[in-house]
Each structure stands twice: as structure tokens, then as C-alpha cells.
PDB file with one MODEL, atoms N, CA, C and O in Angstrom:
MODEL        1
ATOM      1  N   UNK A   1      25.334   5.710   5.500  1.00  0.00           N
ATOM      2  CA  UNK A   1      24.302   6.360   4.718  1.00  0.00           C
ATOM      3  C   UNK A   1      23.024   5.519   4.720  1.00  0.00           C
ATOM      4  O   UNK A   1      21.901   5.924   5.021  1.00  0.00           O
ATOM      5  N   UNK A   2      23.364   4.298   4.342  1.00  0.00           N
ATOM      6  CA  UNK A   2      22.068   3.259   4.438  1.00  0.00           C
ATOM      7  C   UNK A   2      21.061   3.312   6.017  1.00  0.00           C
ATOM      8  O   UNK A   2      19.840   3.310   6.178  1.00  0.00           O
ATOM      9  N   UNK A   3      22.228   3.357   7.023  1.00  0.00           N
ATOM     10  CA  UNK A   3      21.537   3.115   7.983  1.00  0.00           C
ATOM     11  C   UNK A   3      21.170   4.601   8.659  1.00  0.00           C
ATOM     12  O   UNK A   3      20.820   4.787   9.825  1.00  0.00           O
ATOM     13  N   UNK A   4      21.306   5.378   7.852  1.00  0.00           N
ATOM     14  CA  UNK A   4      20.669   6.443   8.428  1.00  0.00           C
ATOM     15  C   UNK A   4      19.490   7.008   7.915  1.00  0.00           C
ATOM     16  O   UNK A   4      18.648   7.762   8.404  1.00  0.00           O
ATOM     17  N   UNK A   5      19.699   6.164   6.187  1.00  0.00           N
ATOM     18  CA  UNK A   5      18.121   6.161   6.050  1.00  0.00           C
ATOM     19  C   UNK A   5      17.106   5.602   6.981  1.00  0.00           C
ATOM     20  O   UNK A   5      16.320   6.330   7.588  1.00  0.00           O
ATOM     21  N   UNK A   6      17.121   4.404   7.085  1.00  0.00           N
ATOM     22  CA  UNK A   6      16.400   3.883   7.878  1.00  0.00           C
ATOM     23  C   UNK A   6      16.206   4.322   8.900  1.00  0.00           C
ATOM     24  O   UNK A   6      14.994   4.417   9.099  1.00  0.00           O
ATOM     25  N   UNK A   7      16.819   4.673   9.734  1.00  0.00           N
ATOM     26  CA  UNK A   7      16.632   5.623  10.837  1.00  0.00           C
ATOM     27  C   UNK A   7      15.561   6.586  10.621  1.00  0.00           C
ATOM     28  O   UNK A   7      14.647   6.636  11.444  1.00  0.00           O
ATOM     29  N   UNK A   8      15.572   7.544   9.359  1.00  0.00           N
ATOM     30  CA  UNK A   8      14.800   8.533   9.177  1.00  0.00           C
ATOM     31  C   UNK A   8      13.371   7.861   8.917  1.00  0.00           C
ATOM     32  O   UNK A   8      12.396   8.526   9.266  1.00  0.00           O
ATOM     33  N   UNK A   9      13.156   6.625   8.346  1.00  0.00           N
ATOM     34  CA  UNK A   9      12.074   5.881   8.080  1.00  0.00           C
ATOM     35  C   UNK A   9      11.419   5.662   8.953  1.00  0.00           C
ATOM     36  O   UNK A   9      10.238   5.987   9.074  1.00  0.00           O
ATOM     37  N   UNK A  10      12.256   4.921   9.903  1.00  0.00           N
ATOM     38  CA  UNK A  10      11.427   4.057  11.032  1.00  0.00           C
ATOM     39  C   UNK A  10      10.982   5.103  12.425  1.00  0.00           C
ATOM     40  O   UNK A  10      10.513   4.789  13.519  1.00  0.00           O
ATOM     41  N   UNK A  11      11.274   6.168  11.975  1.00  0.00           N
ATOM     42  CA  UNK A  11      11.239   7.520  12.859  1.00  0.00           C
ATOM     43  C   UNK A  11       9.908   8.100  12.353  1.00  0.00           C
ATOM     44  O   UNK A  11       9.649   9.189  12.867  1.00  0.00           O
ATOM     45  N   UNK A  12       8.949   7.618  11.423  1.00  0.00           N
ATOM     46  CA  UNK A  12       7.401   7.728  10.949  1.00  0.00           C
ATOM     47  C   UNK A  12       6.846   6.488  10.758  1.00  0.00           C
ATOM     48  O   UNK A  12       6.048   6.184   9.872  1.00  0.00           O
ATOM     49  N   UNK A  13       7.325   5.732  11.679  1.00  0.00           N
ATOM     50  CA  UNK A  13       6.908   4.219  11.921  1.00  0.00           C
ATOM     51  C   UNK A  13       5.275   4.158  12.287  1.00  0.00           C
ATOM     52  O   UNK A  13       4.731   3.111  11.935  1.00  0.00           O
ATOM     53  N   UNK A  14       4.707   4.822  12.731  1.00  0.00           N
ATOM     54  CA  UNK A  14       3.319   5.307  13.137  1.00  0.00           C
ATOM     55  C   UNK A  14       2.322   5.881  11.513  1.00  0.00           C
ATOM     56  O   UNK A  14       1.157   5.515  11.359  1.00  0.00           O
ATOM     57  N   UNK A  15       2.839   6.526  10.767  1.00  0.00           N
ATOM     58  CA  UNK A  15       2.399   7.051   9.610  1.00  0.00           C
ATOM     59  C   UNK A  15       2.926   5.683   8.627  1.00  0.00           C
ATOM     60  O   UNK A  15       2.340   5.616   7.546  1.00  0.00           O
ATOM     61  N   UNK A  16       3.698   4.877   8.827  1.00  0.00           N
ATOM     62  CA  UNK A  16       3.508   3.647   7.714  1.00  0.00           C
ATOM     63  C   UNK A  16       2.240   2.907   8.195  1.00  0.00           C
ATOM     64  O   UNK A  16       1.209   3.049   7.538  1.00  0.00           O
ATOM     65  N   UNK A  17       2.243   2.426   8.874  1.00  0.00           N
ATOM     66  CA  UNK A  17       1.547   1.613   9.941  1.00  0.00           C
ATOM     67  C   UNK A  17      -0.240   2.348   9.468  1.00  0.00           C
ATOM     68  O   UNK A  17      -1.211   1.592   9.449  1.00  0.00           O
ATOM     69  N   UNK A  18      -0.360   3.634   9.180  1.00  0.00           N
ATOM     70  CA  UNK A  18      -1.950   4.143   9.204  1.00  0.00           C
ATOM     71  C   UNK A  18      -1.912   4.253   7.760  1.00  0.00           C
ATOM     72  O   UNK A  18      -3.020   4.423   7.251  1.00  0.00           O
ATOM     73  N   UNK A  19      -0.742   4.190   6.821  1.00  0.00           N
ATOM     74  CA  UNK A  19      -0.498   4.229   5.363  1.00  0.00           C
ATOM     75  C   UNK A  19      -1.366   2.714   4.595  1.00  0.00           C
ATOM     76  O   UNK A  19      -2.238   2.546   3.742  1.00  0.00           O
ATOM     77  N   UNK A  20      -0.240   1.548   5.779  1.00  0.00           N
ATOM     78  CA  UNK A  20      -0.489   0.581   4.864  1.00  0.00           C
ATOM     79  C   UNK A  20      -2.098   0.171   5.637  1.00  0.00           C
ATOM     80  O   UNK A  20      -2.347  -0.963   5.228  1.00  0.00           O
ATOM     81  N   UNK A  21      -3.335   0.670   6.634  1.00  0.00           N
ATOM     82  CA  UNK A  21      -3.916   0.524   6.875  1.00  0.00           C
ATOM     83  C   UNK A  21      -5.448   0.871   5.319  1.00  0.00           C
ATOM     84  O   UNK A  21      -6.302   0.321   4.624  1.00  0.00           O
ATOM     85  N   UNK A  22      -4.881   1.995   5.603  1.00  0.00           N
ATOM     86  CA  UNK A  22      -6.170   2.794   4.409  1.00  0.00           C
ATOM     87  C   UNK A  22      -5.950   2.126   2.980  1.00  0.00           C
ATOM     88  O   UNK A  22      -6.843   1.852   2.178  1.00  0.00           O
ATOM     89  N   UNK A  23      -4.440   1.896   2.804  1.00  0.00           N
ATOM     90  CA  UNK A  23      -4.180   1.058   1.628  1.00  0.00           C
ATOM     91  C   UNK A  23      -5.005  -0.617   1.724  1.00  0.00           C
ATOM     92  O   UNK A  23      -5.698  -1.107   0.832  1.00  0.00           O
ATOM     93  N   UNK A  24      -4.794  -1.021   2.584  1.00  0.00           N
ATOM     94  CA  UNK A  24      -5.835  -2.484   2.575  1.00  0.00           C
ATOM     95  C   UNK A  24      -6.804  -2.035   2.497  1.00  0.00           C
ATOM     96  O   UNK A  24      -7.389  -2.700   1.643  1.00  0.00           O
ATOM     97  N   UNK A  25      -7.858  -0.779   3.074  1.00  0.00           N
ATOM     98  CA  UNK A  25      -8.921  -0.714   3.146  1.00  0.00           C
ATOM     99  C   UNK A  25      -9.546  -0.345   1.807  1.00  0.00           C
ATOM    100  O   UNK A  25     -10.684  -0.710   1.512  1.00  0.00           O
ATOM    101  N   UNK A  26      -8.709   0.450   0.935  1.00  0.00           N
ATOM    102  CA  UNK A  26      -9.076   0.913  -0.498  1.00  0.00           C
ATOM    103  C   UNK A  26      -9.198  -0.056  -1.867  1.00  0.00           C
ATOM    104  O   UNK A  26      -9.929   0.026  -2.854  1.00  0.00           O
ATOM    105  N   UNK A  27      -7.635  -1.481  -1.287  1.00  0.00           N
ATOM    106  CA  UNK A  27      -7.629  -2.197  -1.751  1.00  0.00           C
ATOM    107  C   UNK A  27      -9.468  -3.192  -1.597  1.00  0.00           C
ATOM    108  O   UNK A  27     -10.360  -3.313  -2.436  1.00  0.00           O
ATOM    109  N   UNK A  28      -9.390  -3.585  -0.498  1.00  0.00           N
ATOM    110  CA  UNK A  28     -10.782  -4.069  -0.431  1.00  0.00           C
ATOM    111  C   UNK A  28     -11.979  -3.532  -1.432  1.00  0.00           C
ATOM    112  O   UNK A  28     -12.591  -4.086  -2.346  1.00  0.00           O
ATOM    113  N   UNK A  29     -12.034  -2.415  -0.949  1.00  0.00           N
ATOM    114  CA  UNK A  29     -13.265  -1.865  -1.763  1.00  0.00           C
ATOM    115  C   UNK A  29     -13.104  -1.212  -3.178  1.00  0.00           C
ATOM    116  O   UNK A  29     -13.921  -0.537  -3.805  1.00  0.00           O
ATOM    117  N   UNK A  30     -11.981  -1.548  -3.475  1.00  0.00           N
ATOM    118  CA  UNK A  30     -11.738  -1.514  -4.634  1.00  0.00           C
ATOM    119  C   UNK A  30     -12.031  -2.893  -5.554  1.00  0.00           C
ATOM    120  O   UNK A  30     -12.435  -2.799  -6.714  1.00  0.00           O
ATOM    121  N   UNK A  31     -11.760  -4.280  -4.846  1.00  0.00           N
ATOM    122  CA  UNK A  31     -11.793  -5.100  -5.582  1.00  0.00           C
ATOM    123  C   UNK A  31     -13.023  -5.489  -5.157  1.00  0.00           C
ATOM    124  O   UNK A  31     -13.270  -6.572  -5.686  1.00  0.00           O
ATOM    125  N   UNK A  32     -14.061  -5.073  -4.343  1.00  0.00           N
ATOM    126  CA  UNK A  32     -15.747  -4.941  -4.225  1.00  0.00           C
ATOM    127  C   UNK A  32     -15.989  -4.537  -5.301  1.00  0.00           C
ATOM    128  O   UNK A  32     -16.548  -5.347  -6.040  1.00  0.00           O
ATOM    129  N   UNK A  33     -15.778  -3.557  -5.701  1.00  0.00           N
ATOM    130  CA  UNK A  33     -16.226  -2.378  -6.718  1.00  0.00           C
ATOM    131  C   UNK A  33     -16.145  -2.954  -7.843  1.00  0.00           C
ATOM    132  O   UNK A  33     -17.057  -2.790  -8.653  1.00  0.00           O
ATOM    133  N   UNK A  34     -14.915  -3.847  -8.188  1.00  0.00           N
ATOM    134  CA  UNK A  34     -14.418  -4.523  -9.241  1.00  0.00           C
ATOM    135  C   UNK A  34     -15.634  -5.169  -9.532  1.00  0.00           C
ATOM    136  O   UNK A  34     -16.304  -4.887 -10.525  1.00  0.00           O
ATOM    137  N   UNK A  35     -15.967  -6.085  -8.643  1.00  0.00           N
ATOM    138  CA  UNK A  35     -16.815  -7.610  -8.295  1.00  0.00           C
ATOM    139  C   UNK A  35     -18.087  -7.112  -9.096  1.00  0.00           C
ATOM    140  O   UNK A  35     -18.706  -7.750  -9.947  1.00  0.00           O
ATOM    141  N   UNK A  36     -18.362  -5.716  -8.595  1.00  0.00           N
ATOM    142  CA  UNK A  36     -19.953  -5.201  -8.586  1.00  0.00           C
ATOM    143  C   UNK A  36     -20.105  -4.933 -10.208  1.00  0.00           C
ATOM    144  O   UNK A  36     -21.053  -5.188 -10.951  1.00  0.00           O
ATOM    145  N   UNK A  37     -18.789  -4.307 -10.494  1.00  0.00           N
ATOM    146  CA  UNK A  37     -19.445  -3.765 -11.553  1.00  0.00           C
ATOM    147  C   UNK A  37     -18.849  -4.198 -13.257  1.00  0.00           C
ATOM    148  O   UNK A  37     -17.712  -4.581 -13.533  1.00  0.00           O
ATOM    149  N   UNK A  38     -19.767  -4.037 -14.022  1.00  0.00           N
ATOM    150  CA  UNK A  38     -19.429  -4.707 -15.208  1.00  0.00           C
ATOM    151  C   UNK A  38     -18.529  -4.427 -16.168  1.00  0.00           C
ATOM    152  O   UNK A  38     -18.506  -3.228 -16.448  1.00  0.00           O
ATOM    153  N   UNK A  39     -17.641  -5.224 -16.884  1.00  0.00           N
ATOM    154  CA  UNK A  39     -16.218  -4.469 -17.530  1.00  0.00           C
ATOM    155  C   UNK A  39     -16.717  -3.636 -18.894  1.00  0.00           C
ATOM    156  O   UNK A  39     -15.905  -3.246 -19.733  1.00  0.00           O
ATOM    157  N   UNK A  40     -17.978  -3.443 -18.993  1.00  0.00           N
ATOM    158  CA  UNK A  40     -17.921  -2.893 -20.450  1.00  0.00           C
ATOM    159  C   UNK A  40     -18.493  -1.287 -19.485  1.00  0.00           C
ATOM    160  O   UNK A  40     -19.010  -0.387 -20.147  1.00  0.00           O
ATOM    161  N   UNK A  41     -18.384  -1.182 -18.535  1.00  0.00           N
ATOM    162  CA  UNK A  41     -18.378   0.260 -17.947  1.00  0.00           C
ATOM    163  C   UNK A  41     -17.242   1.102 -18.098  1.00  0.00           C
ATOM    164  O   UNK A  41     -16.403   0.201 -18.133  1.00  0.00           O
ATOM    165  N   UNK A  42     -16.569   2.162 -18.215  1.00  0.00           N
ATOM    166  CA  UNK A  42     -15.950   3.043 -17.624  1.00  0.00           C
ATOM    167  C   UNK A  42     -14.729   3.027 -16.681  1.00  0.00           C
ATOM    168  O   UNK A  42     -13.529   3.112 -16.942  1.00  0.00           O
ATOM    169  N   UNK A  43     -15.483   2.871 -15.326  1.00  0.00           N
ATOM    170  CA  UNK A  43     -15.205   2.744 -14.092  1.00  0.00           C
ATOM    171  C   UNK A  43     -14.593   1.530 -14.299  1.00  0.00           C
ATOM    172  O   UNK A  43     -13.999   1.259 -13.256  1.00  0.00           O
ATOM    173  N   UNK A  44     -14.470   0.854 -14.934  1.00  0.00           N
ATOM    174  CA  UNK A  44     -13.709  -1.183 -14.492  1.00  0.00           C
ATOM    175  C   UNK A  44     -12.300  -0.392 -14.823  1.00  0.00           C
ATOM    176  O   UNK A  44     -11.487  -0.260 -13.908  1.00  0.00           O
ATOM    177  N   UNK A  45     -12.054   0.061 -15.952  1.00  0.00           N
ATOM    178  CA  UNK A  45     -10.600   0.636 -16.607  1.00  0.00           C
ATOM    179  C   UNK A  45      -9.825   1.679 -15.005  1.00  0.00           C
ATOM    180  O   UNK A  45      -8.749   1.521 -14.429  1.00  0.00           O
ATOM    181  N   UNK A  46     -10.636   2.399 -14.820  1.00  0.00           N
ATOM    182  CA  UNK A  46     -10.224   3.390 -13.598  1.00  0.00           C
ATOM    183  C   UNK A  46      -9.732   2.447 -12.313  1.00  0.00           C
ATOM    184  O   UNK A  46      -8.822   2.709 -11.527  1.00  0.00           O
ATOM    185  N   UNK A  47     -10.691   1.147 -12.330  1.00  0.00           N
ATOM    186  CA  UNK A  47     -10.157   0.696 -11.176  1.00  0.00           C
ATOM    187  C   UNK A  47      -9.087  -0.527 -11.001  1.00  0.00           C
ATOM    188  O   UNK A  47      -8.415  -0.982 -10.075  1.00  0.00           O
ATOM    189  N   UNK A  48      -9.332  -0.880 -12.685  1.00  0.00           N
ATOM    190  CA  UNK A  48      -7.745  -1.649 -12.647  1.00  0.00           C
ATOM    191  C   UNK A  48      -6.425  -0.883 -12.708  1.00  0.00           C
ATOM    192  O   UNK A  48      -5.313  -1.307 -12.393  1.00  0.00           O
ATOM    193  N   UNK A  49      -6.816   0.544 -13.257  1.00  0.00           N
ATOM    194  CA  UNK A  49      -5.612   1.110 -12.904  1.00  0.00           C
ATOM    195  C   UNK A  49      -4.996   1.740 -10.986  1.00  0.00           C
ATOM    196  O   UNK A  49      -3.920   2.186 -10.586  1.00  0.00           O
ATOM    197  N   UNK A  50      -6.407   1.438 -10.243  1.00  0.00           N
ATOM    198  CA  UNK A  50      -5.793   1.694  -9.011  1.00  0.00           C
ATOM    199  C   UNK A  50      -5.697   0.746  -8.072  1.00  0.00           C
ATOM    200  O   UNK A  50      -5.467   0.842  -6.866  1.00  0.00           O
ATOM    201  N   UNK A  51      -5.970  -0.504  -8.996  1.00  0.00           N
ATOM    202  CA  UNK A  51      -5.415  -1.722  -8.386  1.00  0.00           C
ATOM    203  C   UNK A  51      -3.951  -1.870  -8.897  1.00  0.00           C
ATOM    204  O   UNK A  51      -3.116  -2.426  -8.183  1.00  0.00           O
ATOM    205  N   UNK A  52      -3.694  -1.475  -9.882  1.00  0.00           N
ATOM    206  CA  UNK A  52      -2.157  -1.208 -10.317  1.00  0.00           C
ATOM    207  C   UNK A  52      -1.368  -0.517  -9.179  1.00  0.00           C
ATOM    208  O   UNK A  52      -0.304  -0.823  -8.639  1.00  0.00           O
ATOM    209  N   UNK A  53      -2.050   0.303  -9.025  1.00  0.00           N
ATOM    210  CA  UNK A  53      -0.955   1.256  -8.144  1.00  0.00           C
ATOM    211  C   UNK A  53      -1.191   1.069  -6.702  1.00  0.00           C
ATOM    212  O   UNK A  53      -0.392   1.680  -5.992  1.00  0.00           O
ATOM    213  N   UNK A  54      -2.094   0.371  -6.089  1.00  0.00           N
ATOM    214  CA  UNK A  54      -2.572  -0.245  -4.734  1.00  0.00           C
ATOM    215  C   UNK A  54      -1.248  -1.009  -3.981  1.00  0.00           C
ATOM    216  O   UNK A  54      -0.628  -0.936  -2.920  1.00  0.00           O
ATOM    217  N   UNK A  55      -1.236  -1.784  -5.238  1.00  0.00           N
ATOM    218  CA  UNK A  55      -0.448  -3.465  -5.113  1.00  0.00           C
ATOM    219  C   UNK A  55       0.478  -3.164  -5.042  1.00  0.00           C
ATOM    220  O   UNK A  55       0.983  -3.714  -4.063  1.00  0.00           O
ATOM    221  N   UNK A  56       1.451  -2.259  -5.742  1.00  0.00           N
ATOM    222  CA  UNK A  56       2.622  -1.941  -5.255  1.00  0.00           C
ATOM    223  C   UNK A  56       3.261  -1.197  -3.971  1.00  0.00           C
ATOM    224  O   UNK A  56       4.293  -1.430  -3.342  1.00  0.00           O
ATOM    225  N   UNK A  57       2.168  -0.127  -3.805  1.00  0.00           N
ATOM    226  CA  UNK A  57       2.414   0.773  -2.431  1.00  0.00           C
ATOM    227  C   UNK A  57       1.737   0.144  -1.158  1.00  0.00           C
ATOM    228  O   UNK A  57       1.650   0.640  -0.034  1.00  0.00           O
ATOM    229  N   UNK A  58       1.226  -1.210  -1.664  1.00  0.00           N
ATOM    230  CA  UNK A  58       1.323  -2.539  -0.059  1.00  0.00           C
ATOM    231  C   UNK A  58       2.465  -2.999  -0.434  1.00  0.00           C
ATOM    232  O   UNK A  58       2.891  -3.102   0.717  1.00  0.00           O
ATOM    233  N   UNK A  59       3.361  -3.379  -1.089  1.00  0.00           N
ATOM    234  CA  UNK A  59       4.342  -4.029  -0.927  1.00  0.00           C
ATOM    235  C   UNK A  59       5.543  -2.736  -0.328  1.00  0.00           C
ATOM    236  O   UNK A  59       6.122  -2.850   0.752  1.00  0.00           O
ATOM    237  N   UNK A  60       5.649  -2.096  -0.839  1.00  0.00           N
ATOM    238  CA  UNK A  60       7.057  -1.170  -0.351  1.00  0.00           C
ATOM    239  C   UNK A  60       6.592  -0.677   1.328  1.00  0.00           C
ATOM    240  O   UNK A  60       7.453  -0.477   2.184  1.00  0.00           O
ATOM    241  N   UNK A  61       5.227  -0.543   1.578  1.00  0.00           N
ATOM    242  CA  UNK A  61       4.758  -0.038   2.995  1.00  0.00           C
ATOM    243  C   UNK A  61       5.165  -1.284   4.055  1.00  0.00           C
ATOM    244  O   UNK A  61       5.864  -1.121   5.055  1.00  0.00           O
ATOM    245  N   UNK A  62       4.640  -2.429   3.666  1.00  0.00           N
ATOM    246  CA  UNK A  62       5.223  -3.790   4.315  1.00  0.00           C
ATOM    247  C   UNK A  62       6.864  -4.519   4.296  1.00  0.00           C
ATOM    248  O   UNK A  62       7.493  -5.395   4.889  1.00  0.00           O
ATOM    249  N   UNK A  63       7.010  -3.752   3.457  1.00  0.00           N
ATOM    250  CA  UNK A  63       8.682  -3.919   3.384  1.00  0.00           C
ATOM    251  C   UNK A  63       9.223  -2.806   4.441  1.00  0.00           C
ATOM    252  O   UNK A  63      10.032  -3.292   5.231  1.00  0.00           O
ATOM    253  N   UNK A  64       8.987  -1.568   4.613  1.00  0.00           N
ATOM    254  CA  UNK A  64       9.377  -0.964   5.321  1.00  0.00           C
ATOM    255  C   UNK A  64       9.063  -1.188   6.816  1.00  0.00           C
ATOM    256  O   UNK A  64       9.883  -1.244   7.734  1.00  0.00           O
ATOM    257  N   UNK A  65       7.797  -1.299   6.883  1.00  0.00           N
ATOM    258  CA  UNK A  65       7.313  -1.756   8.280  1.00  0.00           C
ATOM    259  C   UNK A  65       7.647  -3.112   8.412  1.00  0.00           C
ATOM    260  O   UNK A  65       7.362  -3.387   9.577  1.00  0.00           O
ATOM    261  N   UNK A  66       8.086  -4.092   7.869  1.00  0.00           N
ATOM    262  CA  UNK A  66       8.770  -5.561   8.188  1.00  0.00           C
ATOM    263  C   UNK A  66      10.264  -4.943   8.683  1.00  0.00           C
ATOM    264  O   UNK A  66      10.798  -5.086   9.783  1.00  0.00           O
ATOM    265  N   UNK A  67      10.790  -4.159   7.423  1.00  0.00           N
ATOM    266  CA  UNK A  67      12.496  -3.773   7.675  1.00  0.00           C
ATOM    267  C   UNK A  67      12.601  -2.893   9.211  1.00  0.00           C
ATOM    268  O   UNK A  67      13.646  -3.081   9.835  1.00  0.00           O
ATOM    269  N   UNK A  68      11.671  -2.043   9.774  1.00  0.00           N
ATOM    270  CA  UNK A  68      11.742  -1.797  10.838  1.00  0.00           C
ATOM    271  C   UNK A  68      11.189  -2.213  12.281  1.00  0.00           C
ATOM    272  O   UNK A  68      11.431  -1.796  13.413  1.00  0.00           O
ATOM    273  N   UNK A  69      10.725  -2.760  12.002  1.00  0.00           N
ATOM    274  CA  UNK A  69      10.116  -3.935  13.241  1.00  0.00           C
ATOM    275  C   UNK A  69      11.206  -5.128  13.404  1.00  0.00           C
ATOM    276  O   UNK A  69      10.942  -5.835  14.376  1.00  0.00           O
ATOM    277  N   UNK A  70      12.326  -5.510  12.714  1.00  0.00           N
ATOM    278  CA  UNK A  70      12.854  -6.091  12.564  1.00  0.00           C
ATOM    279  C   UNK A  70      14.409  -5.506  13.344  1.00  0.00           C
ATOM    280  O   UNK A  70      15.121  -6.133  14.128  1.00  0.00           O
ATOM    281  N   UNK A  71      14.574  -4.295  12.880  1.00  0.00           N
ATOM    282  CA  UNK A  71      15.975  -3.501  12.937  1.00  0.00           C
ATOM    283  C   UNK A  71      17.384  -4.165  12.380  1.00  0.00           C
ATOM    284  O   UNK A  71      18.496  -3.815  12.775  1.00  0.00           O
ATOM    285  N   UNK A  72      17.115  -5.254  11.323  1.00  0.00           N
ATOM    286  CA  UNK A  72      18.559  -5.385  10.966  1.00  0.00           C
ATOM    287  C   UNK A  72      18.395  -4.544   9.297  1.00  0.00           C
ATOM    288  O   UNK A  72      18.007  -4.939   8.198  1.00  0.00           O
ATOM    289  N   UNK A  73      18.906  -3.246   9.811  1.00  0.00           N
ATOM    290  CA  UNK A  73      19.365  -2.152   8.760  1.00  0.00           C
ATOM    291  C   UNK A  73      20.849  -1.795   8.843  1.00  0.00           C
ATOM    292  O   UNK A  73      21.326  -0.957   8.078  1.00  0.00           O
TER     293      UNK A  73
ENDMDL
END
């Protein structure tokens, strides 16, 4: 069962790979955005919450693309 997940994973090995791309890129300009702008705005609250959710969906995208570039599943 395990290893047939993976199978199904690493079978959109191309769509992690352009996932965890746009994710660094959002991350970046997200923590630009951070830099730029001042915390008694609005926008600072909006973007610590999508630095919340950034940081985690680079880690599970790099776990998957490490776990399949690797193949011990």
C-alpha cells in the first residue's frame, strides 16, 4: 500500500518540481513584501498568514521530491 502510494506520487514528479518552484518564488516576494511594508498596515497580518502556509507546503513538496529522487519507498 505504502509503496504504491509513492508510485502514484512520483508519477507527477514534474508538477512537484513546478509546485515547489512558484512556492519559492511567492515565498520570496512575500518576505519582500514583508520587508517593504509596515506592521501597523493590514497587509503585514495577511502576509504572515501566507508565510504560515508557504513554509509548510515547501517542506512536504521537498520531502516528496527528496523521497522520489531517491526511490527508497
Amino acid at each position: 500500500m505504502k509503496e504504491r502510494f509513492w508510485e502514484i506520487m512520483c508519477a507527477g514528479m514534474p508538477v512537484w518540481g513546478l509546485l515547489f518552484g512558484l512556492c519559492v518564488v511567492f515565498f520570496v516576494f512575500t518576505l519582500l513584501s514583508l520587508y517593504l511594508t509596515s506592521p501597523d498596515e493590514g497587509t503585514y497580518e495577511i502576509m504572515i498568514i501566507n508565510i504560515v502556509l508557504i513554509v509548510p507546503m515547501l517542506g512536504v513538496l521537498g520531502y516528496t521530491i527528496r523521497k522520489c529522487r531517491s526511490g527508497d519507498f
